[in-house]
ZATI-51450 format. One record per residue (C-alpha): x, y, z. Coordinates in steps of 0.02 Angstrom, whole numbers, plus 50000, padded with zeros to 5 digits. Layout:
residues N
XYZ
...
//
This chain:
residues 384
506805337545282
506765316745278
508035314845398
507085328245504
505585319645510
506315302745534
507105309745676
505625316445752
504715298945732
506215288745814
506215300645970
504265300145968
504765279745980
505525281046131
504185290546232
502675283046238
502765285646448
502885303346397
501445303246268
500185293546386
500695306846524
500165319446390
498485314746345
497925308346525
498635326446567
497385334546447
495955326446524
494955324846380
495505309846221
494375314946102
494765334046107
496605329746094
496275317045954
495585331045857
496955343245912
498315334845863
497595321745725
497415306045803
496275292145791
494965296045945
495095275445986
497025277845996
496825292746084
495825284146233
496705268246229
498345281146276
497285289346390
497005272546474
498735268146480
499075286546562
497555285246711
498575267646758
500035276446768
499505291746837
498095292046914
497285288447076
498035274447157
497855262947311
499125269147438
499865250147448
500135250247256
500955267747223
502765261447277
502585245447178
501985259947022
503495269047062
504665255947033
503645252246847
503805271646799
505745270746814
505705256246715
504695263346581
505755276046488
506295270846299
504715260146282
503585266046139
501915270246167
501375253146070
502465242546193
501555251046343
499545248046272
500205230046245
501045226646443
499355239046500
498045228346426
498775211846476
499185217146653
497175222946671
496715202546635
497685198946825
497085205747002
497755223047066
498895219247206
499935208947060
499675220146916
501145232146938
502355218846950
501945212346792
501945228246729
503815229246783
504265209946733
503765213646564
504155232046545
506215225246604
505895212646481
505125222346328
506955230146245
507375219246090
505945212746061
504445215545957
502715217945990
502295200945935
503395191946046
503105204546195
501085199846164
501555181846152
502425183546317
501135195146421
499875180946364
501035168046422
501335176446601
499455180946618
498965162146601
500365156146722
499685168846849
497715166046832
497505148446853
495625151346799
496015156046627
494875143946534
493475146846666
493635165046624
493755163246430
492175154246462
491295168346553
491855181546416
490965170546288
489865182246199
489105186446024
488695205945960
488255216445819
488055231545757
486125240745751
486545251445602
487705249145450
488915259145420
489355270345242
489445254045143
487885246045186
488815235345278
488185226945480
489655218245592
489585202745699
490715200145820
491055182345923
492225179146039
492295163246163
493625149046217
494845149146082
494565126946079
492655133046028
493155144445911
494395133045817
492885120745808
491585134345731
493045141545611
493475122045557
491555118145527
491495133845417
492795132545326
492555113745287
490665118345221
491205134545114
492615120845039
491145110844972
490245124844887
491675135744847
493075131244671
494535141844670
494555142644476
492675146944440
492095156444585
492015173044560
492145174744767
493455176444870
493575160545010
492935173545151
491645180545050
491215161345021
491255161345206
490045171545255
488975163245100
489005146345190
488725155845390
487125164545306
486395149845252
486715139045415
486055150345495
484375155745414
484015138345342
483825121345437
485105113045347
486705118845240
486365102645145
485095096845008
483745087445064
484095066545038
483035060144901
482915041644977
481215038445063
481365029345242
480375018545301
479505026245492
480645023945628
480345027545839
481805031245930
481625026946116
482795030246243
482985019346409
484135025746542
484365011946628
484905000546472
486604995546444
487074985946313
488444976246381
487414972546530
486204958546514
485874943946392
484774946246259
483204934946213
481844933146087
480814947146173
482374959246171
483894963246285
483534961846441
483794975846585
483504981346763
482414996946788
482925011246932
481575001847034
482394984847012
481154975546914
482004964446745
480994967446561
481484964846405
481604979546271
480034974046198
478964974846346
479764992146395
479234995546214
477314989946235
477325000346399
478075015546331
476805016346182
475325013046282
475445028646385
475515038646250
473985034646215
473535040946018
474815036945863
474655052145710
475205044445557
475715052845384
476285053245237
477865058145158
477535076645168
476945077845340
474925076845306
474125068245441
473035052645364
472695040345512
472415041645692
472615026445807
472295022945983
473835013246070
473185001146202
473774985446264
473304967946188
474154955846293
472504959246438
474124965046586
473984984146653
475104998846607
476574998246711
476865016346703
475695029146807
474625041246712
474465058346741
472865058746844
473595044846941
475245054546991
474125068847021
473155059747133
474565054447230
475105070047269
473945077547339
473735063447453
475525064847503
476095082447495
477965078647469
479225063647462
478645048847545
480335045047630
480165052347789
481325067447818
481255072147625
480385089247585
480395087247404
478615090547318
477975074147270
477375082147107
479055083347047
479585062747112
479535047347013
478065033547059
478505018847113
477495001647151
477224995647328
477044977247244
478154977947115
477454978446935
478184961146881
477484952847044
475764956346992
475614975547073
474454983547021
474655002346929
473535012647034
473735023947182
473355010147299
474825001047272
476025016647225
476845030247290
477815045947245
479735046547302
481045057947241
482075051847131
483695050847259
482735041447401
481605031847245
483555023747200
483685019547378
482415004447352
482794989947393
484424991647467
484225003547577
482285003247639
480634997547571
479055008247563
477175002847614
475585010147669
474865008047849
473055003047862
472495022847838
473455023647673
474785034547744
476725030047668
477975021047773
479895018047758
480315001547818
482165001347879
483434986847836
483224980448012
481554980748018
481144996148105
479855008848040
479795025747997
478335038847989
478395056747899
478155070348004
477835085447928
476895103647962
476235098747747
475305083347831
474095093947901
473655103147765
473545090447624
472135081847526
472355064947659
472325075347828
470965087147750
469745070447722
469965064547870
469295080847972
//
């Protein structure tokens, strides 16, 4: 009776193109999962396998399917879900070739190394790989647990991302996790440490050292192996080509904000202070009224040619800042910040006698905006 049924299961080995033919035959995976016993997921994933093989078909592919169904006999049903799903990762007009390239190549070997070499021929033929492993990226779970109580989450993303997120978990469960007094297993640990990352702001304790009160400000334009330092600070040039020193960037920055909150060491406010400047010189930076102001006097971009809302630009000083220019919408104007970078070497900007922007060429020639917003804005509307 063994040898019987080991029989049976050896010749059942050797026709998987037979048993996909049979389901996708019935029609219907789940009724012959029940029929015959089989898991219904197993039962659709032959199904699938079966539809490829024998089902509809573009008229230009069926002779290149031909070729793959004579090459198919003695594979087991296992070998052909493995070349199947593989082949559906490449476009259709190749698909059938791989399907014969590996199917030829599939005898002696076992399912392992035929996966290892699908996945090897599918990233040789889609150059895009890593652009699609990026697109796939995704995170799910389930909306009901199942008889144990137990909800799944499922990731799946660029296997380089993974490797880093499986690395950082492991390396925190290893702090809180001892192999000889935990009564946890290391994945159960695991999940432990992913909980609380996730549900808590830190996977640490809080540091018991008090700091002193720190500001953190960031200035694009600074490099640090740029210019000299002095007394006041490093010294740097600004998108609009002016020089200042950290310190007076500093001053500036901390004047617009206008209002300092201090507290105490558990976050209750206990001082307010305003933040003006005491060396007597005007903000450098434009306020929000004043930026407002200016556009709605200009509309958009004040290089000509540039339809970019001027609400959205940077504001830059006719008389620059450091040459005694003053910050108010006089002596300023809004510029995008492509044409804004253009200044100096490229053009200057300057207002004719009715306050309207103009872009002074490198040879001297000027230039006037023209544009269908002119007529509508806050400048052309005054002057009606």
């Amino acid at each position: 009776m063994g040898m019987n049924i080991l029989a049976a299961l050896d010749a059942l080995k050797r026709q998987g193109l037979e048993l996909a033919h049979a389901v996708w035959q019935h029609g219907k995976p789940d009724s012959f999962a029940e029929d015959y016993g089989l898991p219904t997921t197993e039962a659709r994933r032959f199904y699938r396998v079966g539809k490829t093989l024998f089902g509809p078909c573009q008229l230009e592919l069926k002779k290149d399917r031909n070729v793959v169904l004579h090459a198919l006999p003695g594979l087991s049903i296992h070998q052909l879900l493995i070349i199947d799903a593989y082949c559906r990762k490449i476009g259709p007009n190749s698909r059938f070739l791989l399907w014969r390239e590996l199917a030829e190549a599939a005898p002696g070997r076992t399912l392992a190394e035929l996966s290892e070499l699908a996945k090897k021929r599918v990233r040789e033929i889609n150059p895009n790989t890593d652009k699609n492993a990026t697109a796939l990226r995704r995170v799910v779970f389930s909306t009901s647990p199942d008889i144990n109580g137990q909800s799944h989450l499922l990731a799946r993303g660029p296997a380089e991302h993974m490797a880093h997120i499986t690395s950082a978990l492991e390396q925190v469960t290893q702090h809180h996790w001892n192999r000889d007094t935990d009564d946890r297993s290391f994945t159960q640990a695991m999940f432990d440490s992913l909980y609380q990352l996730t549900t808590t702001t830190s996977a640490h304790p809080e540091p018991t050292q008090d700091y002193g009160v720190a500001i953190v400000v960031r200035i694009p334009e600074l490099n640090r192996e740029s210019l000299a330092s002095s007394g006041e600070g490093r010294e740097f040039m600004t998108s609009q080509g002016a020089i200042m020193t950290t310190r007076q960037y500093l001053q500036a920055q901390l004047a617009n904000t206008g209002y300092a909150i201090i507290t105490d060491r558990n976050n209750h406010p206990v001082e307010l202070h305003h933040l003006t400047k005491t060396d007597g010189t005007q903000p450098r930076f434009a306020n929000r009224a004043q930026r407002f102001a200016l556009a709605c006097m200009q509309g958009v971009c004040a290089k000509p040619g540039c339809h970019r809302y001027a609400l959205n630009g940077q504001a830059h000083h006719i008389i620059p800042h450091h040459q005694g220019g003053q910050t108010n919408p006089a002596n300023m104007v809004l510029l995008c910040p492509t044409h804004h970078a253009e200044i100096p070497h490229h053009g200057t900007i300057y207002k004719d006698s009715e306050g309207k922007p103009m872009w002074r060429n490198p040879d001297g020639s000027n230039r006037e905006g023209r544009f269908p917003i002119h007529d509508i804005n806050g400048q052309a509307l005054g002057c009606r």
